[in-house]
C-alpha positions, 0 to 999 in steps of 0.5 A: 852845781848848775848844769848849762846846755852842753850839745851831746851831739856826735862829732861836738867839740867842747874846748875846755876854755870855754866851760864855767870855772867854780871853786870847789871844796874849802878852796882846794881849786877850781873846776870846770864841767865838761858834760853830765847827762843820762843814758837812754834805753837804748845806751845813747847820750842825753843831757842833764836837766838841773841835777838830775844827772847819772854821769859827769865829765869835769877837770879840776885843779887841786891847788890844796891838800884837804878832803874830796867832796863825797858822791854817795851811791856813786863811782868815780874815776880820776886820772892825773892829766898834769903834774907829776905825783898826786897822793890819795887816802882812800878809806884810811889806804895811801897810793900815789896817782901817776900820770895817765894812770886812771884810779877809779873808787867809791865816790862814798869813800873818805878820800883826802889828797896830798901834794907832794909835787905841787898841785895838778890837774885831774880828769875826774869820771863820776858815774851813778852806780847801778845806772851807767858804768864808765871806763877810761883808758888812755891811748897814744894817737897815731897818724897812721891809725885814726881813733874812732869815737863810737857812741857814748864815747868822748876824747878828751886831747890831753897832750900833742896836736891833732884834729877831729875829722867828720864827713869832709870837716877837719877840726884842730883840736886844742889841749883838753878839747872834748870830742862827743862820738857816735855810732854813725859817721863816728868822728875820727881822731887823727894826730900825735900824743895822748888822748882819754877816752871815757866810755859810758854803758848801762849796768 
C-alpha cells in the first residue's frame, strides 16, 4: 500500500472520508489508512516514506469471512468500532470480538474471520514489534472533563458529538475524524459518546 503525506502535526485533524478507500485481501472489504509512520528518538511522530513504516492507523470494512493479511514481525490491535459480533480464529483458537473491546495478537498469527452478525468496522493498530509499542482504550467523553491528547497519541470519535479544542479554535469533529495530540498546547476533546485512543512509545 501507497503511503500519501498525512500531517502528523499536533492538533491535525484527519476526517476518515477524505483518506483513499482500497480493497483489501480476496475482496473481503475496503480500507482506508489513517496515519503510518516512525517514531523518533525522542518518541515523536514522523511519517511514512513509501514503505518504510513502523506503525499503521486504518478502518477497514470486512464484508466477507475469509483469512487476514498476515504482518510478520509485527503486532497488531483490532477493535470492533461497528457491528455487533465479529469472530476471530487465532492460530487455530476461536473468540468472538465485542464492540469496543480492543484484541491485540501477532500480526504473524493465521488469523481468519467470521460474520455471524453480518459484516463491521474495525480500528486496526498494526505496530513493528521491537520498535514502537502501541495501546488502545476506549474512553466515554464528558463535557465536564475535557480529554487531552498528549504526544504520540490520536483520538479517533467512534461515537456521539464533539470538537477538538486548540489555543481559541474549536473544530467539530465527525464520526471516526482522527485527532493528532502533542505534548504542547495538547488538543482537547470536549463532548459526548466514545473515542479510541491509540498510544504509541518506543520499546
Amino acid at each position: 500500500m501507497s503511503h500519501s503525506n498525512t500531517s502528523l502535526a499536533t492538533g491535525t485533524v484527519i476526517p476518515l472520508a477524505s483518506r483513499p478507500k482500497k480493497s483489501w485481501g480476496a475482496a473481503q472489504g475496503q480500507v482506508r489508512e489513517i496515519a503510518s509512520g516512525t517514531l523518533a528518538d525522542d518518541g515523536s511522530l514522523l511519517p511514512a516514506t513509501d514503505k518504510d513504516w513502523d506503525w499503521r492507523i486504518s478502518v477497514a470494512s470486512i464484508e466477507k469471512a475469509g483469512d487476514f493479511t498476515p504482518y510478520e514481525g509485527c503486532d497488531r490491535t483490532l477493535t470492533l468500532i461497528m457491528g455487533e459480533l465479529l469472530e476471530l480464529t487465532i492460530d487455530g483458537a476461536t473468540q468472538g470480538v465485542e464492540l469496543y473491546r480492543p484484541l491485540k495478537f501477532a500480526g504473524a498469527s493465521s488469523t481468519s474471520a467470521a460474520l455471524p452478525t453480518g459484516e463491521v468496522l474495525a480500528l486496526n493498530l498494526i505496530t513493528r514489534t521491537g520498535k514502537v509499542r502501541g495501546n488502545v482504550r476506549i474512553i466515554e467523553l464528558s463535557k465536564k472533563r475535557e480529554q487531552h491528547l498528549f504526544g504520540s497519541q490520536f483520538g479517533v470519535l467512534l461515537q456521539g458529538k464533539a470538537s477538538a479544542l486548540r489555543q481559541d479554535t474549536e473544530t467539530p469533529l465527525d464520526i471516526r475524524d482522527t485527532v493528532i495530540g502533542g505534548e504542547e498546547d495538547s488538543p482537547r476533546i470536549s463532548g459526548r459518546g466514545f473515542m479510541a485512543v491509540i498510544s504509541l512509545d518506543l520499546p
